[in-house]
Wavefront OBJ file of the C-alpha trace (Angstrom):
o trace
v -110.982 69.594 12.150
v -109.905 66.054 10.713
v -106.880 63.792 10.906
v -103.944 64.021 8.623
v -104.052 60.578 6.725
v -100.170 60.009 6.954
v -99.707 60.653 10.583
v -103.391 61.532 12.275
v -102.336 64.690 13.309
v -105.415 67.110 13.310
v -105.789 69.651 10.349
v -107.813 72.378 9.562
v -110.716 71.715 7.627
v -109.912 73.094 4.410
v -106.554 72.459 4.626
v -104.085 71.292 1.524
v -101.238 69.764 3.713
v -100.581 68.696 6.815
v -98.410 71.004 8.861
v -96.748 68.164 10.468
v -95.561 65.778 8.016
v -96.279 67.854 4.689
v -98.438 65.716 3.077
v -100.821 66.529 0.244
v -104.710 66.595 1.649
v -106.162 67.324 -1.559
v -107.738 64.198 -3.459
v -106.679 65.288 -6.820
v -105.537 68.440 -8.832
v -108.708 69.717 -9.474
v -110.044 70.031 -5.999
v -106.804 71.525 -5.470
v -107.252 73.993 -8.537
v -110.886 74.673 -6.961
v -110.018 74.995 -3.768
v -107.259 76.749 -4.437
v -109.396 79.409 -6.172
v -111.806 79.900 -3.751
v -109.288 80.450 -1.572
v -107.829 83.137 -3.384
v -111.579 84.370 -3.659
v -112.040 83.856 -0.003
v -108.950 86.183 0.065
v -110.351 88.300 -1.681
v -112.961 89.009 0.679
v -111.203 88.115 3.554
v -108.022 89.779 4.176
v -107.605 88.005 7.487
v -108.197 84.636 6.060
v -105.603 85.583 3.541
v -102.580 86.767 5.424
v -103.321 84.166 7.749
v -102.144 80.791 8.075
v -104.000 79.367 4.631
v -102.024 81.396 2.062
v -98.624 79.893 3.768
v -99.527 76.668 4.031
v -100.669 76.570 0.237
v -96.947 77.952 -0.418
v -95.503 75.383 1.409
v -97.382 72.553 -0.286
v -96.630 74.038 -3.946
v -92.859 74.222 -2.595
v -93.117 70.695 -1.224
v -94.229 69.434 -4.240
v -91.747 71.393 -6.322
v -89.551 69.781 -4.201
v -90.971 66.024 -4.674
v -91.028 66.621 -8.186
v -87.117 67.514 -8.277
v -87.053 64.783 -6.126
v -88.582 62.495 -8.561
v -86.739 63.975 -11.232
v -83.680 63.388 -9.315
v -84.110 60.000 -8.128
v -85.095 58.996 -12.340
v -81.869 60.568 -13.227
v -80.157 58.327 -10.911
v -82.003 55.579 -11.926
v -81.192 56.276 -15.540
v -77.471 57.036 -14.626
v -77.176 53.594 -12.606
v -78.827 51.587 -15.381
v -78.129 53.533 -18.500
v -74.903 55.540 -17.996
v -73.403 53.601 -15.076
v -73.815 50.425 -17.311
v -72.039 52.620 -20.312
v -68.969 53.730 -18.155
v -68.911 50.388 -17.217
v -68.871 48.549 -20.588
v -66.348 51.511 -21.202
v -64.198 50.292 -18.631
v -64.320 46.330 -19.353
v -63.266 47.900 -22.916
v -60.831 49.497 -22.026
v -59.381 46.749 -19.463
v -59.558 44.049 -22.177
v -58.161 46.320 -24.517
v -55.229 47.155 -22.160
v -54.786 43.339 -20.909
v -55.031 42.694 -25.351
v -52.315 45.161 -25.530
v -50.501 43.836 -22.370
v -50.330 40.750 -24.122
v -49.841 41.138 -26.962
v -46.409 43.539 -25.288
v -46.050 40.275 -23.350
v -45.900 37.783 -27.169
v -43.666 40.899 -28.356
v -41.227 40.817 -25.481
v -41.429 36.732 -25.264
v -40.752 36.340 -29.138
v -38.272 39.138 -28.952
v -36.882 37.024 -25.672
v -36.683 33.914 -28.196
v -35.285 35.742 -31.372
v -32.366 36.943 -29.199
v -32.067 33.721 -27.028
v -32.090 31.865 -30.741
v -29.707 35.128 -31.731
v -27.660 33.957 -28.858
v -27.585 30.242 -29.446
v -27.014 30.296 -32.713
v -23.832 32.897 -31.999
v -22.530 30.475 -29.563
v -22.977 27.505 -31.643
v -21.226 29.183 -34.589
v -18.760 29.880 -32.115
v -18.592 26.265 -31.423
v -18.425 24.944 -34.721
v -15.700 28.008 -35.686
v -13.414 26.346 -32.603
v -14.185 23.187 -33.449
v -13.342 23.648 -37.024
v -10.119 25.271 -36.454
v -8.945 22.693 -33.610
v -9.682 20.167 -36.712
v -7.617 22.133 -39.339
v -4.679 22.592 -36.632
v -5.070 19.186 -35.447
v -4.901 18.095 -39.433
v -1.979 20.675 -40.240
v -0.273 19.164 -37.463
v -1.143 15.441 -38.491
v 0.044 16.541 -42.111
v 3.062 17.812 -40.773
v 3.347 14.470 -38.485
v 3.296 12.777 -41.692
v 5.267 15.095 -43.553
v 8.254 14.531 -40.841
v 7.585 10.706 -40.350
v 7.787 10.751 -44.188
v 10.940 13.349 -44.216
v 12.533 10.799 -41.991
v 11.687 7.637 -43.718
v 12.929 8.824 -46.844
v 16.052 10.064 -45.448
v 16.395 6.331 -43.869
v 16.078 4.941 -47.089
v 18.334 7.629 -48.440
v 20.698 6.337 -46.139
v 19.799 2.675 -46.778
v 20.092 3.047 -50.216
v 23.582 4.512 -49.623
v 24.891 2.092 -47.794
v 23.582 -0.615 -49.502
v 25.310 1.173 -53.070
v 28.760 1.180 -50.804
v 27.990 -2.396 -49.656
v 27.674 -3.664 -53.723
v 30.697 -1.855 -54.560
v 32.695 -2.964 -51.691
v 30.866 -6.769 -52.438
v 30.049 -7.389 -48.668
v 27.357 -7.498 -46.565
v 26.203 -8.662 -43.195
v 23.335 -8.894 -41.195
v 22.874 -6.777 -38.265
v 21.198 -8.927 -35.971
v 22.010 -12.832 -37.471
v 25.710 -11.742 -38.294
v 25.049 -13.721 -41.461
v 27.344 -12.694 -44.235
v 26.289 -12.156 -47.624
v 28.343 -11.557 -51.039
v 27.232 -9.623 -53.693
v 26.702 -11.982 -57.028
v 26.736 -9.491 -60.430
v 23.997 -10.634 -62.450
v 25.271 -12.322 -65.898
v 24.107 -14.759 -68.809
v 25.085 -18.409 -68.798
v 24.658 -21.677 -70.174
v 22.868 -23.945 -67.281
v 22.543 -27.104 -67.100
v 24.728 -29.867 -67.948
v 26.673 -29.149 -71.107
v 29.502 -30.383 -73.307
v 32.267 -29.369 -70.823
v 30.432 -32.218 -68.071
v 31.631 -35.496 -67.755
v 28.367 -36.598 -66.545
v 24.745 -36.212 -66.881
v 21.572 -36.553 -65.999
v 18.743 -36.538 -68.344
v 16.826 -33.928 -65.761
v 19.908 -31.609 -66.487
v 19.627 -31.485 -70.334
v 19.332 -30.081 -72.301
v 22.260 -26.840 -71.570
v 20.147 -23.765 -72.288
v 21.209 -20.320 -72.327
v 19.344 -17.899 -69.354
v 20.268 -14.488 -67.464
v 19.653 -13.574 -63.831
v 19.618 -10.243 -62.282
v 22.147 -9.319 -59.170
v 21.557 -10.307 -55.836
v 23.349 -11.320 -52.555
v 24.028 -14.865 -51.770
v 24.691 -15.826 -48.385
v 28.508 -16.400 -48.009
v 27.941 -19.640 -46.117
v 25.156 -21.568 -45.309
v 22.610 -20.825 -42.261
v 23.972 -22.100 -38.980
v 22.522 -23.459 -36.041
v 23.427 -20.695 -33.870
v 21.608 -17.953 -36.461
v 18.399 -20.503 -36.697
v 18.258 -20.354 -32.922
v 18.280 -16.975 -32.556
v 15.466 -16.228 -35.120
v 13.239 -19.178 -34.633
v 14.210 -19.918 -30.893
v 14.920 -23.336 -31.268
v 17.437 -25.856 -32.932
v 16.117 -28.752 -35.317
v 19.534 -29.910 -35.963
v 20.868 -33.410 -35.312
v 24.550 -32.617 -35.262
v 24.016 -30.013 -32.525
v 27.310 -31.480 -30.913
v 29.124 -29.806 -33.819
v 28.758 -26.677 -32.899
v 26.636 -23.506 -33.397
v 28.764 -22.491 -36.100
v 28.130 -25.651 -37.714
v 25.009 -25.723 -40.774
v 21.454 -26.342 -39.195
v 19.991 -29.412 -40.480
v 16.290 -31.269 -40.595
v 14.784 -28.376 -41.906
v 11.750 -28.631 -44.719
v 11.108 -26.359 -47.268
v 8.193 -25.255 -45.387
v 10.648 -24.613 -42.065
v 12.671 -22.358 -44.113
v 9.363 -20.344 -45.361
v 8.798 -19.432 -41.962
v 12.486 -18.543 -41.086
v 12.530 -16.123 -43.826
v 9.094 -14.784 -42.548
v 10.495 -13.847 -39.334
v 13.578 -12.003 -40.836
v 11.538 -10.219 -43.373
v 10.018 -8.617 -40.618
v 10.388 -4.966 -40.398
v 12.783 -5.110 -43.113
v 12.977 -1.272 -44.866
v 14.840 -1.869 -48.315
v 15.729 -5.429 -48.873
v 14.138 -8.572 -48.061
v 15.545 -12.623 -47.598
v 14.290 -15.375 -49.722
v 15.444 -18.857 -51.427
v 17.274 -18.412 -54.705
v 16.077 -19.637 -57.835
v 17.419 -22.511 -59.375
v 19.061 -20.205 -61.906
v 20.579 -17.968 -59.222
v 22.066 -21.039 -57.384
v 23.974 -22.655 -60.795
v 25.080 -19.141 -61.336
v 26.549 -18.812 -57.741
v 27.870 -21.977 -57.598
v 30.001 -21.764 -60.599
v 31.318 -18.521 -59.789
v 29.298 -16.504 -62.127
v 28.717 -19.089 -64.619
v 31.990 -20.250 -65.413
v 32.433 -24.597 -66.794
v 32.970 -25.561 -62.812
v 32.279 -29.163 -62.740
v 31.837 -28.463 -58.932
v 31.266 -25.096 -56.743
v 34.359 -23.802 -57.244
v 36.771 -26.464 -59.690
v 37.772 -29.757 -60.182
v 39.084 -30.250 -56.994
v 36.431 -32.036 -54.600
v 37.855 -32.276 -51.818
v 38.932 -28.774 -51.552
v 36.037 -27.743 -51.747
v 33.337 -29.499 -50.372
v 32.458 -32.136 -47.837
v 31.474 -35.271 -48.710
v 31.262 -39.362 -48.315
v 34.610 -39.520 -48.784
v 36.066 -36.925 -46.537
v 33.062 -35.881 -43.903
v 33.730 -38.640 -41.074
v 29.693 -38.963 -41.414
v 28.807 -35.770 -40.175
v 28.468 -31.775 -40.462
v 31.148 -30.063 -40.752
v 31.569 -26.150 -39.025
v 31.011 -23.414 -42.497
v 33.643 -22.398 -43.469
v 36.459 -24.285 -43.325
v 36.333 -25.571 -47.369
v 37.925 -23.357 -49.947
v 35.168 -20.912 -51.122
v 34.728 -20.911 -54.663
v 35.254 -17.707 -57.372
v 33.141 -15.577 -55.799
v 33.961 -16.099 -52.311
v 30.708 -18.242 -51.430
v 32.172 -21.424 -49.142
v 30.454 -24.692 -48.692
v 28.421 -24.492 -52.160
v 29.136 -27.923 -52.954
v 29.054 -30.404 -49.809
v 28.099 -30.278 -46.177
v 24.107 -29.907 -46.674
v 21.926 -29.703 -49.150
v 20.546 -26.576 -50.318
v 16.675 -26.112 -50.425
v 16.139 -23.011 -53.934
v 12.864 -21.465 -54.494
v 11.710 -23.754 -57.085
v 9.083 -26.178 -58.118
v 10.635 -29.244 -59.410
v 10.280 -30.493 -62.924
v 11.832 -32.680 -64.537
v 11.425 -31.823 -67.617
v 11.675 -27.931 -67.176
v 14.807 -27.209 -68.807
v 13.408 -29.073 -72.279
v 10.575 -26.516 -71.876
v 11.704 -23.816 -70.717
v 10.654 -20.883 -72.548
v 11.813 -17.963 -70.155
v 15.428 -17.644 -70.999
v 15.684 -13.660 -68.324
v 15.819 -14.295 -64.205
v 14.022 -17.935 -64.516
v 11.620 -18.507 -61.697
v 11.298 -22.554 -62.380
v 7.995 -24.265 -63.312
v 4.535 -22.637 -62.678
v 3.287 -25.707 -60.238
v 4.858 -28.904 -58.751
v 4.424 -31.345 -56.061
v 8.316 -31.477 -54.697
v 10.705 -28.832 -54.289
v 14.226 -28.516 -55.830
v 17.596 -29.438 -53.512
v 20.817 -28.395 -54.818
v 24.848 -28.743 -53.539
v 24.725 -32.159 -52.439
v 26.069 -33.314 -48.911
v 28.452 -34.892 -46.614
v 26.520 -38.323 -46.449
v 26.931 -38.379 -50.648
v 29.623 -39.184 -53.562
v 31.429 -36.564 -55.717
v 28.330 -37.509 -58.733
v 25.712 -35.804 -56.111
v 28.000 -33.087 -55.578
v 28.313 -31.465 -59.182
v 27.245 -28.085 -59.901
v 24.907 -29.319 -62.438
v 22.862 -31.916 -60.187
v 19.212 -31.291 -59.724
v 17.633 -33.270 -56.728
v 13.766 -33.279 -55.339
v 12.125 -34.036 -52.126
v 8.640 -33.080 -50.487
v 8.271 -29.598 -49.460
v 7.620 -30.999 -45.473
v 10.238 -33.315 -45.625
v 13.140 -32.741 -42.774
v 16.392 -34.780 -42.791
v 19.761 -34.732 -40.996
v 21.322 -33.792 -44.650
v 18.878 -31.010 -45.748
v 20.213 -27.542 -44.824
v 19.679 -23.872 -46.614
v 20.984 -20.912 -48.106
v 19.618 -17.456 -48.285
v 19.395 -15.318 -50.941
v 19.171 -11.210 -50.381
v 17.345 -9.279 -53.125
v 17.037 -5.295 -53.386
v 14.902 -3.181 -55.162
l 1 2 3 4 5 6 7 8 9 10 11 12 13 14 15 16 17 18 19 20 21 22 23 24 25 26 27 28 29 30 31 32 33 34 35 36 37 38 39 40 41 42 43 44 45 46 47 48 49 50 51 52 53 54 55 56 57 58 59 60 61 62 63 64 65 66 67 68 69 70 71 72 73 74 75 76 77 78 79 80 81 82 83 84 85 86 87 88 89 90 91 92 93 94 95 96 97 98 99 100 101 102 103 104 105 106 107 108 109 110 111 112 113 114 115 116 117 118 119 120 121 122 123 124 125 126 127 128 129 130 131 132 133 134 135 136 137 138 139 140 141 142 143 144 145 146 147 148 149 150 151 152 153 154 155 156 157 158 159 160 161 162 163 164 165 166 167 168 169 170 171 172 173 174 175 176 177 178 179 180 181 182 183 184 185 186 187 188 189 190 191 192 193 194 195 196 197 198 199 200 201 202 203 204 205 206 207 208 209 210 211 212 213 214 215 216 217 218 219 220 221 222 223 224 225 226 227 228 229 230 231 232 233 234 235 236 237 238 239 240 241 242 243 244 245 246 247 248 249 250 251 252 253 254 255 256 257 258 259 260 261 262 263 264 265 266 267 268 269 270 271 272 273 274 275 276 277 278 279 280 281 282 283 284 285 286 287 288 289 290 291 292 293 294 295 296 297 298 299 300 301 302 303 304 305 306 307 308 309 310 311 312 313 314 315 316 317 318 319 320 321 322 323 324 325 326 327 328 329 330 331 332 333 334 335 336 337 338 339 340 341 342 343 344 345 346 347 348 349 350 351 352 353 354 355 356 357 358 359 360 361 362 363 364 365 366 367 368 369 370 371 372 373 374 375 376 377 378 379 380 381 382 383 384 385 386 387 388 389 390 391 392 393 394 395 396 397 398 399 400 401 402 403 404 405 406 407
């Protein structure tokens, strides 16, 4: 008998395995092959020995080791499986996840892009939308600005339609007056003349000479001379001295430069015709009722006509009240002096070279006066008389005229 190695239980001598635990006693396989064959030789001789105990314990151990070795084989298989074909499934798996999260993403860039394209899609719809509105708000707002203008201009012209007619019945009927000022004008029928002072004068100046033939266009001429109540009432104030006289009386101590800005002030707004100083030209023309021999504004007779030194009391004298001359202009002669449009020159009419609507000289350094006035003798107050004075210069004898021009 002898102890089992594993777990010192006793054995039979002669034993290849422990019957408690099962393991091998044999030191190596060819003790066992020996052993193993006397055994079966012991058998052979001893048929007790042989269907005893010995001959199942031998089957036990080659089972048990059958079983180890499956065992073994097992356990390598797993081995192999956890480090071989575990790590294969595994790398098979991380494939196949990064393929899917590859493909998830790239789904994801596909769905985000297509997001964008139809976001941009969208966008650019609503901004085309936009600009569509916006372009047809601008081509109503423009139609209806065109037709705005078409209208406004519809309307003007049909104002100066109606201007133009009743400034064609005014000319024919030869009168016209201001809406606002009340000032009267008469229409003056353009003409040729001789002007200046010619054979038919007693007497002359040499700024008068020599008579030259010239022709001025039609025009109005105011039928009397600006009063102090139409001055006030355009420029707010009265410069006059003789304001006792009357607002119907001729406003006085104006310049040349005064009347510039009265005519400013009615010229505004104005639609057809406009308010200046006549010419020179224009004045004569007027004053001897269309360019007739008048040695005064209207005749012979002075003192019908005009007032003067001789007849005025020293003083203004209400418009008016004198007998107007052939064309129905009053006061032309007399009263106040008459600022015109001109430079003075004295020596203009010997070279005067534009003989159609004469506008004067080209520069100066006084303006023209023409008429005469009450403080002066019959000699200042012929039609012919040319007088000069600075364009500032303001006196109680210095009043003015208008002249109304159309196109």
């Amino acid at each position: 008998m002898s102890n089992c190695p594993s777990c010192d239980a006793l054995v039979s001598d002669g034993a290849q395995y422990c019957r408690k635990c099962g393991a091998s006693l044999v030191a190596d396989a060819s003790v066992y092959q020996d052993e193993e064959v006397g055994s079966y030789a012991d058998d052979s001789s001893d048929g007790a020995e042989y269907s005893g105990g010995g001959l199942m314990d031998r089957l036990r151990n080659i089972n048990m080791k059958v079983l180890i070795a499956l065992l073994v084989v097992c356990a390598a298989s797993v081995s192999w499986y956890f480090v071989y074909g575990n790590k294969s499934e595994k790398s098979a798996i991380a494939e196949k996840m990064v393929n899917e999260q590859r493909l998830a993403n790239e789904q994801s860039v596909r769905e985000s892009r297509f997001a964008e394209e139809k976001a941009a899609k969208e966008r650019r719809l609503i901004e085309e939308k936009a600009a569509q509105e916006k372009r047809l708000a601008e081509e109503k707002a423009a139609q209806e600005k065109r037709l705005a203008e078409e209208k406004r201009l519809a309307e003007e012209k049909a104002a100066q339609e109606r201007l133009v007619a009743e400034e064609k019945l005014a000319w024919e009927l030869g009168r016209w007056h201001d809406p606002v000022t009340k000032m009267e004008f008469v229409a003056v029928a353009g003409g040729s003349f001789e002007m200046g002072c010619g054979k038919w004068q007693t007497q002359c100046d040499p700024d008068e000479k020599p008579a030259h033939n010239v022709a001025v266009r039609s025009f109005w001429l105011g039928k009397h001379e600006v009063t102090q109540g139409q001055w006030q009432a355009v420029m707010g104030s009265n410069p006059s001295h003789f304001q006792g006289c009357g607002e119907n009386c001729p406003v006085e101590q104006v310049s040349w430069n005064d009347v510039q800005a009265f005519i400013a002030r009615l010229n505004q707004d104005r639609k057809l015709c406009s308010y200046r100083l006549p010419t020179e030209a224009e004045w004569e023309y007027a004053c001897r009722s269309g360019g007739k021999k008048e040695a005064h504004c209207g005749g012979k007779d002075l003192q019908a006509v005009a007032w003067n030194a001789r007849n005025s009391q020293g003083k203004t004298h209400p418009v008016g009240l004198k007998a107007a001359n052939g064309l129905g202009l009053h006061d032309m002669s007399g009263n106040v002096w008459e600022w015109v449009a001109d430079w003075y020159d004295k020596k203009y009419y010997a070279q005067a070279v534009q003989q159609d609507n004469p506008q004067g000289a080209s520069e100066g350094t006084k303006r023209g006066l023409r008429g005469g006035s009450w403080y002066y003798g019959p000699a200042y107050l012929r039609s012919t008389e040319r007088y000069d004075v600075d364009a500032d210069y303001r006196n109680i004898s210095l009043g003015v005229r208008l002249a109304r021009v159309c196109p």
